[in-house]
C-alpha positions as CSV (number, residue, x, y, z in Angstrom):
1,X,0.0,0.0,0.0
2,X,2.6,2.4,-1.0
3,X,0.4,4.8,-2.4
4,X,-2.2,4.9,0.8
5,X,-2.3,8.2,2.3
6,X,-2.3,8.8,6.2
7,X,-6.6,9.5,5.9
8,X,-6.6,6.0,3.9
9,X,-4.7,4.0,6.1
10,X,-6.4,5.3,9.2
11,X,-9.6,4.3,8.0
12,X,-8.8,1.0,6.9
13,X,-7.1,0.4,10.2
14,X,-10.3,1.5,12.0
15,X,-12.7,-1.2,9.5
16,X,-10.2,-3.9,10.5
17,X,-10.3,-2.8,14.0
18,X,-14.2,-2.8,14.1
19,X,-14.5,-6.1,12.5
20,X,-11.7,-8.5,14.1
21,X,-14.2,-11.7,14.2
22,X,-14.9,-11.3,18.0
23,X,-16.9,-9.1,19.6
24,X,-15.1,-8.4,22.6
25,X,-12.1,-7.4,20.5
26,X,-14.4,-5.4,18.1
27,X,-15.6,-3.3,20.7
28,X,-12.3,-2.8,22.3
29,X,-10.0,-2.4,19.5
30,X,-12.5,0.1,17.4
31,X,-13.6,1.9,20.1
32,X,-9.7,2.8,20.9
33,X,-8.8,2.9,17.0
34,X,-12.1,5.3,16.4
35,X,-10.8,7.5,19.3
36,X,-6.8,7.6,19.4
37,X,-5.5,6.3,15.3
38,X,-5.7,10.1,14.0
39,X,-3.5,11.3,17.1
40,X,-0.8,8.6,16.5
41,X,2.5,9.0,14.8
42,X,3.7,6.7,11.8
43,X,6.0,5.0,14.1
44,X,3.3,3.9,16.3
45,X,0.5,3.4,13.9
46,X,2.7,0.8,12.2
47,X,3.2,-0.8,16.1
48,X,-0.6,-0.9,16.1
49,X,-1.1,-2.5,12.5
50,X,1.7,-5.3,13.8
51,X,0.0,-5.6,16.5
52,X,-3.7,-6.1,16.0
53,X,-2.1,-9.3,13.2
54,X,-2.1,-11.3,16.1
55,X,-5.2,-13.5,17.1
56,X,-8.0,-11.9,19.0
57,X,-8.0,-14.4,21.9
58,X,-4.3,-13.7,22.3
59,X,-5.1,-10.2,21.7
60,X,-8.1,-9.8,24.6
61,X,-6.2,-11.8,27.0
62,X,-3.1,-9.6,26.8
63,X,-4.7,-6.4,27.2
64,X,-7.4,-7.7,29.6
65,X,-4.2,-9.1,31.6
66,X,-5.8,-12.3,32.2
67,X,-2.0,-13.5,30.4
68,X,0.9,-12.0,30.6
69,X,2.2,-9.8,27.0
70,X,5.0,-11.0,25.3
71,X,8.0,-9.1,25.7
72,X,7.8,-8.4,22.0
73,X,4.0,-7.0,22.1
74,X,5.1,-5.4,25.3
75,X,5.0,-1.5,24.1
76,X,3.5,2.0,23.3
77,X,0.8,0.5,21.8
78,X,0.0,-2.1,24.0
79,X,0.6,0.4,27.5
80,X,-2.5,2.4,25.6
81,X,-4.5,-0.5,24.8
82,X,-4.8,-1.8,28.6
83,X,-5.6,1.9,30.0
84,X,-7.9,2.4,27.6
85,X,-11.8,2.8,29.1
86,X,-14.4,2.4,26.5
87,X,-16.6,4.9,28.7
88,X,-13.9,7.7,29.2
C-alpha cells in the first residue's frame, strides 16, 4: 500500500479494528482505533497495524491481563491499549 495516504490507512485500520471476528475485540479495539488512530504518529500506527495481526483471543487476553504480554507486544501501543476505558 505504498500509495495509501495517512486518511486511507487510518480508515482501513479502524474497519479492520471494528470487524476483528470477536466481539469483545471489536468493541475494544474500534472503540480505541475510532478515538486515538488520528493522534498517533507513523512510528506507532505501524506498532498498532503489527500488532492487532495477532489472534483476537491472544489479543483480549493480553490487554485484559488475564495472560501475561510477550515481551515483543510489550510496548507504546500495548501500555494504551490496557488503560484504555471504552466509557472515558
Amino acid at each position: 500500500m505504498t500509495n495509501e495516504t495517512r486518511e486511507t490507512r487510518i480508515k482501513r485500520l479502524i474497519y479492520r479494528s471494528r470487524y476483528t471476528g470477536t466481539k469483545e475485540t471489536d468493541i475494544l479495539l474500534g472503540s480505541f482505533a475510532t478515538r486515538h488512530l488520528a493522534g498517533l504518529d507513523e512510528s506507532l500506527l505501524d506498532e498498532y497495524e503489527t500488532l492487532i495481526e495477532n489472534s483476537d483471543p491472544d489479543l483480549y487476553m493480553w490487554i485484559s491481563g488475564r495472560r501475561p504480554v510477550p515481551p515483543e507486544w510489550d510496548g507504546e501501543i500495548m501500555r494504551l491499549l490496557k488503560t484504555f476505558r471504552i466509557d472515558d
